[in-house]
C-alpha positions as CSV (number, residue, x, y, z in Angstrom):
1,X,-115.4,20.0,138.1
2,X,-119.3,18.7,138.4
3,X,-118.5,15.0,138.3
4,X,-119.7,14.0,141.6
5,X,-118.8,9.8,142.2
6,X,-121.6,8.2,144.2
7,X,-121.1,4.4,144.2
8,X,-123.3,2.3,145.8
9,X,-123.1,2.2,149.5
10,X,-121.7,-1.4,150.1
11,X,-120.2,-0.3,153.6
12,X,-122.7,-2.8,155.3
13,X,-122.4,-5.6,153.1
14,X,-120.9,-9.0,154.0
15,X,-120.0,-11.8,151.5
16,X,-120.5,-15.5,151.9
17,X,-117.3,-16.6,152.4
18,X,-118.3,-19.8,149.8
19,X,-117.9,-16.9,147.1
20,X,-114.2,-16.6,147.2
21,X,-113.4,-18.9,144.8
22,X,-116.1,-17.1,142.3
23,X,-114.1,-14.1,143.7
24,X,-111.1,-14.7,142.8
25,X,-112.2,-16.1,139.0
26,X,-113.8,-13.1,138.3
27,X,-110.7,-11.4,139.0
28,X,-108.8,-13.3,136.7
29,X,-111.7,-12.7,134.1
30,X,-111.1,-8.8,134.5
31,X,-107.5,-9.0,134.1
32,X,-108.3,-10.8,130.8
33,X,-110.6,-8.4,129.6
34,X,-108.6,-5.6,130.5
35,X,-105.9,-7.4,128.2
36,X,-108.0,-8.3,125.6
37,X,-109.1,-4.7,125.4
38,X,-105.4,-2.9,125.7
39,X,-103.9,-5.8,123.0
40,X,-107.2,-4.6,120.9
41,X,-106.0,-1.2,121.1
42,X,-102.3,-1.8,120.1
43,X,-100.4,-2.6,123.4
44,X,-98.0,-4.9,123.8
45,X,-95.9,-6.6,126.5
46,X,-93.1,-4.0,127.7
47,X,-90.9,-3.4,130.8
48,X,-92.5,-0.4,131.7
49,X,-95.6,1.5,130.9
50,X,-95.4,3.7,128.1
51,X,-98.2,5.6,126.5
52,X,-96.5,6.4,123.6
53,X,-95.0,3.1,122.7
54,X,-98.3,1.5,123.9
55,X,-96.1,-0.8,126.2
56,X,-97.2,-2.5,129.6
57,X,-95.9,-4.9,131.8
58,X,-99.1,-6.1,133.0
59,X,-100.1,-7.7,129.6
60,X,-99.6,-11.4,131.2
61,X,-101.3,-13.8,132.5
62,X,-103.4,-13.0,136.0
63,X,-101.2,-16.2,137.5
64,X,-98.0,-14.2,136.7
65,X,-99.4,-10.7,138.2
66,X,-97.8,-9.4,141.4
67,X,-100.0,-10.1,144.3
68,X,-100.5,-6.2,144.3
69,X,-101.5,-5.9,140.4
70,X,-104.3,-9.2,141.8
71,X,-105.7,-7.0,144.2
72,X,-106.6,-4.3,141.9
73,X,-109.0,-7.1,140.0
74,X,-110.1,-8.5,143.1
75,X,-111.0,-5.5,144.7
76,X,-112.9,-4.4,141.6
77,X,-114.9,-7.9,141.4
78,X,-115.2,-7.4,145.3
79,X,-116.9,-4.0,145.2
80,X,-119.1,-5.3,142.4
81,X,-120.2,-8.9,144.5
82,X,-120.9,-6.5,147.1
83,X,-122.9,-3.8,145.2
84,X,-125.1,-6.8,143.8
85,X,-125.7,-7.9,147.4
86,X,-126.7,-4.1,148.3
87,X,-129.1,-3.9,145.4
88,X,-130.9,-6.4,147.2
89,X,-129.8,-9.9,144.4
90,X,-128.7,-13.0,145.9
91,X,-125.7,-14.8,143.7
92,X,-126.3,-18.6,144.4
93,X,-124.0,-21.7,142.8
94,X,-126.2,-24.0,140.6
């Protein structure tokens, strides 16, 4: 194997704490996307994932995720916020 992940260093990056409310929207954005996307493709709500029967039980709303199923999206957005900030943009409310 070649592939060599490099992300951007974000290790000394600090948010605003004002942006975790856009945080946690963002998140909630993802989830929907990653819905949109899999409901696209033929999935639909099931117990359990299943390949095969294109089934998954995350194909809800982000409100009714498990707080561990959240953190997956908020982590996402969070490593994102942060790899803007390292790029050296500034994210500011209008």
């Amino acid at each position: 194997m070649t592939y060599q992940p490099r992300p951007i260093d974000t290790s000394s990056v600090s948010l605003d704490p004002e942006l975790e409310e856009l945080l946690e929207e963002l998140a909630s954005n993802n989830h929907d996307h990653w819905a949109l996307q899999r409901m696209a493709d033929g999935w639909r709500l099931g117990p359990a994932r299943n390949d095969a029967l294109k089934t998954h039980p995350g194909l809800v709303s982000y409100e009714e995720l498990s707080e561990s199923e959240k953190e997956y999206d908020r982590l996402s957005v969070l490593e994102t916020l942060k790899a803007i900030a390292a790029l050296g943009y500034k994210i500011e409310k209008r």
